[in-house]
N, C-alpha and C positions, 0 to 999 in steps of 0.2 A: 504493500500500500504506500509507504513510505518512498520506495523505488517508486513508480507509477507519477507519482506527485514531484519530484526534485526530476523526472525527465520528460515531464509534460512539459507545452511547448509553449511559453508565455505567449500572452495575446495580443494579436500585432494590430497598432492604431491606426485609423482608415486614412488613407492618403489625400490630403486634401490641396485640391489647386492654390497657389500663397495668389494671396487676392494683390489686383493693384492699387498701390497707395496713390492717390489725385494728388495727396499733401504734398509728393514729391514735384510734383507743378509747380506749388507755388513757392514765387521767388520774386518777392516785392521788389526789392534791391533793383533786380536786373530787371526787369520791365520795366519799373519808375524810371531806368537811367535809360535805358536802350530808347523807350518812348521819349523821353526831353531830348535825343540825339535827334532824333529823324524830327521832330517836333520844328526842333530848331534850324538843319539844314532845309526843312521844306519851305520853313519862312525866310528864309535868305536867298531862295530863290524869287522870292514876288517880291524883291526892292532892289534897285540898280546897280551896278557895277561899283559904282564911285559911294555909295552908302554901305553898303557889304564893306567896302574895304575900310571905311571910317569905323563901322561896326565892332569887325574886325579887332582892330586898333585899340577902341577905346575899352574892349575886353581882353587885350594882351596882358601879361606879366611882363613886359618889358621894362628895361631900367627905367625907361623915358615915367611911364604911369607909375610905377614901384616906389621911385626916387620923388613922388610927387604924393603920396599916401593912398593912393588906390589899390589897398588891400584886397580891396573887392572883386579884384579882378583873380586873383591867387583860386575865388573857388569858381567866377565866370567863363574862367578859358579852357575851365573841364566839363564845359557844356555845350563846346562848338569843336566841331571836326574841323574846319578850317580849312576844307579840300574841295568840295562843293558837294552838290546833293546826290551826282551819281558817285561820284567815289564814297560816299557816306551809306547808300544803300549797297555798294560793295563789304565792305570793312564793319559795316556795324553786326552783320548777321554773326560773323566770327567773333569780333568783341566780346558779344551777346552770350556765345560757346563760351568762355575762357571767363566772365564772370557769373555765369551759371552753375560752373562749375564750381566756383571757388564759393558761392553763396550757400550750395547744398551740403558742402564739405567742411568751411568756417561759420558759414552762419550769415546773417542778413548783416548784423553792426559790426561785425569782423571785416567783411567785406568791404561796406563803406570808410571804415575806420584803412582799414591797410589801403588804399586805395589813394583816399586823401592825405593820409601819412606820407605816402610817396609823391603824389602831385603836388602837394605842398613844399614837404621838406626835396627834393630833388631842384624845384622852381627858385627855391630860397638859397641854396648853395651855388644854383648855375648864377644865380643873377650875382650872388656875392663877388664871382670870381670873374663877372665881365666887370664888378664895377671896378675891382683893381686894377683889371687889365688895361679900363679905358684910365683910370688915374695913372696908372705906369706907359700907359700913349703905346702898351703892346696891340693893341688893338684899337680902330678908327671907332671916331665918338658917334659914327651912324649908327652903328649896333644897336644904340640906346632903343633906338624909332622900331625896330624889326618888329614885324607880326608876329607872337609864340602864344599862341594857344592849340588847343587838342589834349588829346585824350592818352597818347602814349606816355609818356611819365606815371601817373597811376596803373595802367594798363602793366608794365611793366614791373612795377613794385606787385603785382596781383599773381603776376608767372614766378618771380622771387619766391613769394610766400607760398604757391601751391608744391612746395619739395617738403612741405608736411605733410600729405595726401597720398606721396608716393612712398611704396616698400623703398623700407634701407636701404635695398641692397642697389637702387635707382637713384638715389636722392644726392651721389655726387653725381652722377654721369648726367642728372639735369641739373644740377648747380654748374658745374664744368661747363658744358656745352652753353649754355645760356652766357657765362661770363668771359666765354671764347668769342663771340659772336659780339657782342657789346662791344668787348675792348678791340675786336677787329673794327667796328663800325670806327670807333675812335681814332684808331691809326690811320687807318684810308683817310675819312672824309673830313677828320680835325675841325667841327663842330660843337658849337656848344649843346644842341640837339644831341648829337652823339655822348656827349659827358653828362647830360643830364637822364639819358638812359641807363648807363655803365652806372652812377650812382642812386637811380631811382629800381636796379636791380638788385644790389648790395641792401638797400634797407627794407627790400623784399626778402630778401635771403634772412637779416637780421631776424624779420619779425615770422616768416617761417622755423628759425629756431625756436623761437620762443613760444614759438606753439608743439615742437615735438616735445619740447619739455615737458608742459605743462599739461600733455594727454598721455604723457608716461611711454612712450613710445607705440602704444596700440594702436595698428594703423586698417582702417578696413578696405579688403581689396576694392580697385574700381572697377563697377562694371561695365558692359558695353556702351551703353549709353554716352557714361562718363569717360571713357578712351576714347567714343568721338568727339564729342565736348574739348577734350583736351587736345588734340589731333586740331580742332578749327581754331582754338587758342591762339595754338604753336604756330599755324601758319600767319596770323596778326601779328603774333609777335616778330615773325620771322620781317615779314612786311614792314612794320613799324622802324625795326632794328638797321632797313637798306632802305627807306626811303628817307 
């Protein structure tokens, strides 16, 4: 009886289909942002040539506004592509990949916080080192006037921090390649665009530390979905990093 009992054959639980979660849709983050992009290039195209570029301008971070206290443009100029409306329905779709991702992975205020983190603080270092540049006359004092807004400085601190998302055994060979590619852009094209990528990647890497730390190292695989996600990412970045 005893025998009978210890080799009868536990009862197996009915397999049921894993339902799909809708929650994994939403992603306030990335539609409020992806929406203000197209929002805004579709209405810079119904005002003329010579207004767009004033527009432009007076939502630059350049030294010219900087050096005059228009802060305000620090969070403005990450809200215009500054390419025009078809290169913006090019590029926003992939953006759209590469903070989707990073929104479902870090979270909705992780996302905006790393983001502006980097748009910011990359904006504030580049403009520092044009303004010495132009005080040491290494550089002509037009620089000041230059258009710089868009989206890649944030965009780029965003690819930084997704090397917490990725297994260990990934996470230099995307830190590597991403800081190969940056510091190539710099060498070639000797831009301040290009330095302020190379350092708006660095304080993505920074605060993707900071986040493997403080989930202990538990990393959960990505799935299909999110390897395209990150796949349409890489190629913006890759975009952002030669144009």
């Amino acid at each position: 009886m005893i025998d009978s009992m210890v080799l009868a054959p536990a009862p197996q639980r009915p397999v049921t289909a894993r339902r799909f979660r809708w929650s994994a849709l939403w992603l306030p983050a990335t539609y409020s942002y992806v929406g203000v992009l197209m929002a805004v290039a579709v209405a810079l195209t119904m005002v003329s040539a010579p207004r767009e570029t004033r527009i432009l301008l007076h939502a630059s971070t350049n030294l010219h506004n900087l050096t005059n206290g228009r802060f305000g443009t620090l969070f403005s100029s990450a809200f215009l592509v500054g390419e025009g409306a078809a290169t913006a329905f090019l590029i926003v779709p992939m953006l759209a990949c590469l903070l989707a991702l990073a929104e479902r992975r870090l979270g909705a205020v992780k996302l905006v916080h790393t983001f502006f983190v980097g748009h910011i603080g990359a904006t504030v270092l580049v403009a520092l080192g044009l303004w010495v540049a132009v005080q040491s006359q290494l550089v002509p004092g037009s620089i000041a006037m230059v258009q710089d807004v868009g989206v890649s400085y944030g965009s780029m601190t965003v690819v930084g921090a997704l090397v917490a998302v990725l297994p260990p055994h990934r996470r230099w060979v995307w830190a590597g390649t991403w800081l190969s590619f940056a510091l190539g852009g710099v060498v070639l094209w000797h831009t301040f665009t290009n330095v302020g990528h190379f350092l708006a990647l660095c304080l993505g890497l920074g605060i993707g530390r900071l986040t493997i730390r403080r989930q202990g190292g538990v990393v959960r695989p990505l799935n299909v979905p999110e390897y395209v996600m990150l796949a349409g990412g890489s190629i913006f970045a890759c975009l952002m990093l030669l144009g």
